[in-house]
N, C-alpha and C positions, 0 to 999 in steps of 0.2 A: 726665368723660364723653367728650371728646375722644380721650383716651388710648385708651379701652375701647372705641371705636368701632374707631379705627385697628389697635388690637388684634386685633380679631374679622378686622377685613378681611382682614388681612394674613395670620394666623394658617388661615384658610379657605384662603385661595390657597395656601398654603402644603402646608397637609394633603391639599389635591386634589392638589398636584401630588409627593408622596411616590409613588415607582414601585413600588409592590407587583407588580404583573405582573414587572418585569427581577428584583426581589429572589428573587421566588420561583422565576423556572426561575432564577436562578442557582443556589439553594439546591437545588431538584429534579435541574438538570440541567448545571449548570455552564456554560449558555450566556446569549448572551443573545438575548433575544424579538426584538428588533428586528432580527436576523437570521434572521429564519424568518418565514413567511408575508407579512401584510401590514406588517412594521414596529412595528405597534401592540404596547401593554403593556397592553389589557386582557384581559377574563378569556376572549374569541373567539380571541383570538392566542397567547395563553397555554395554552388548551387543546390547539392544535396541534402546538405547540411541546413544553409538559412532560405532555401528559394530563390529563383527565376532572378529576381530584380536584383540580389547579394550578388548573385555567383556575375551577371553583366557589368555592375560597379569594381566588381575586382576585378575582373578582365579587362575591362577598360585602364583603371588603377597601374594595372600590372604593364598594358602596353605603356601605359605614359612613362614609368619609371626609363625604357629604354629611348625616349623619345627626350626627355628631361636632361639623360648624361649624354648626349650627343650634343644639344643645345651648351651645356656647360662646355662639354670640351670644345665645341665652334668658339664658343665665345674668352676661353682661358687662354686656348693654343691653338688658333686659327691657324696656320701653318701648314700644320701634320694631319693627313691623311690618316697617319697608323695611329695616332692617340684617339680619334675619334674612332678608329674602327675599337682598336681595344677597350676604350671605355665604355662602348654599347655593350660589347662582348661581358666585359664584370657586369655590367649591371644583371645582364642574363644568369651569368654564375650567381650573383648573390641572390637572386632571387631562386631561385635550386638550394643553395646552401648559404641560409640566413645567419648573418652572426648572430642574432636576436631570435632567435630559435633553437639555440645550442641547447643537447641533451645529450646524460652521461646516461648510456648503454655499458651494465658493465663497468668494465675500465678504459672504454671508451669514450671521446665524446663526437658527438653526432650531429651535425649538420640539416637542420629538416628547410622544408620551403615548399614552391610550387614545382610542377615539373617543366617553369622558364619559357613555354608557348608565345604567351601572349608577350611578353619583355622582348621574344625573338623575333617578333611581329613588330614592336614597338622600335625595336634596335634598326629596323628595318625601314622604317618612316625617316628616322633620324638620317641615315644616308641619304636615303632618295625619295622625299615626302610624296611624291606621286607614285609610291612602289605599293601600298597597300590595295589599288587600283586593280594591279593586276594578279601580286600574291592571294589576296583571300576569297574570290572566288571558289578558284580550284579547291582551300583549304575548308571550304562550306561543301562542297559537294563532298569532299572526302568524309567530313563531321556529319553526313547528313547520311551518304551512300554507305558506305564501309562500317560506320557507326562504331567507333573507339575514338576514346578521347587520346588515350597513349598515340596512335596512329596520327590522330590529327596534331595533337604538338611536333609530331616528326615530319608530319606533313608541309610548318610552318619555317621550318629549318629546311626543309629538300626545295619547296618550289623561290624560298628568299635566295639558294644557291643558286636555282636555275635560274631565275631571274637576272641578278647581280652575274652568272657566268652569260647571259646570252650580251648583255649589257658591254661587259669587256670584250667578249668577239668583236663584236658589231662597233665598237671601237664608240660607244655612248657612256663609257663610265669604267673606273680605273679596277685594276687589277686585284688591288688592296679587299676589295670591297667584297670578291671570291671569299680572299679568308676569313670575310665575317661568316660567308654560309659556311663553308667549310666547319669551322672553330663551333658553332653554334650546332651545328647537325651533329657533330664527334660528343658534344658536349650533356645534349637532351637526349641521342643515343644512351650515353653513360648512365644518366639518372631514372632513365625509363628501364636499366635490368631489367626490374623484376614481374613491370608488365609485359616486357618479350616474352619473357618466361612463361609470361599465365596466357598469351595470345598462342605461344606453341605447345600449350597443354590446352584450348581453349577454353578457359575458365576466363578469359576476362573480359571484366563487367561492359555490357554494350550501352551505349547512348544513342539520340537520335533515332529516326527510321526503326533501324537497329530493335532497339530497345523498345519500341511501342509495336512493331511485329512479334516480336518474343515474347511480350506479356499478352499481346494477344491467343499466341499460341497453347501458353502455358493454361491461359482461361478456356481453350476450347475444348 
């Protein structure tokens, strides 16, 4: 049982942090993502970087990773409630902070990835497979209305919270599954700094609506 624990764990982190964003524009476009736009490998950066159809394959990609380590840990250590939540959870971290992405800054070394949206989306099927039903809606008009993509990954973590907390009130689904939003909101909060930063200096970049208003503007 020990085994098949450390299995799942490691095995999630792992899968989260496989870089399908860099894979794919390397394969579309022979660069890489982390040199274009914000750095990131998921499917917002990726779309900028190889187009439309790249940036949907990795989004898609990227949710399956979280949907992938929940299936593993169902099936290693069907039991535990918490090893399943914890191994969506890594999978999310490692796709934020890729081991296969390591770069020495400095005397540092650095951690790069996506900034975990869609894995927290993905993380979120793997619990409750009819939860994407009602999470992504809301998370389309945010992406659509508000127009930041920083926003809409925090958006994918608040309403997978709200969702999973109305679930345990209403006494349809355990408790456990709170500290997925929870752990997963604290988490893409983290990685998203430096776009808070530039949303309360308004500098940062809009998508969506957003973005096709404002280049409107800027042409007229």
């Amino acid at each position: 049982m020990v085994f098949n624990i450390i299995l799942v764990l490691v095995s999630s982190y792992l899968i989260g942090s496989i870089p399908v964003g860099w894979i794919i524009v390397k394969v579309f476009k022979g660069d890489d993502v982390r040199e274009h736009g914000s750095g990131r490998v998921g499917g917002t950066n990726v779309m900028r970087a190889a187009g439309l159809l790249a940036g949907l394959l990795t989004a898609a990609a990227d949710a399956g990773k979280g949907v992938l380590a929940g299936l593993i840990a169902a099936s290693l250590v069907p039991d535990s409630i918490w090893i399943k939540v914890i191994a969506v959870i890594l999978a999310v971290v490692g796709q934020i902070f890729s081991v296969f992405l390591i770069e020495k800054v400095g005397s540092r070394l650095v951690f790069r990835g996506g900034a975990g949206g869609s894995t927290t989306l993905g993380g979120a099927i793997a619990l409750v497979p009819g939860s994407w039903t009602v999470i992504l809606p809301p998370i389309l008009l945010v992406y659509l209305g508000i127009g930041y993509a920083s926003v809409t990954t925090i958006s994918i973590a608040f309403f997978s919270l709200v969702y999973f907390g109305y679930q345990a009130a209403a006494g349809l689904g355990p408790w456990e599954f709170v500290f997925y939003g929870v752990a997963t909101l604290l988490i893409v909060l983290y990685a998203l700094r430096p776009n808070l930063k530039r949303l309360a200096e308004g500098t940062e970049r809009a998508v969506g609506l957003r973005a096709l208003f404002e280049k409107k503007l800027k042409q007229s």
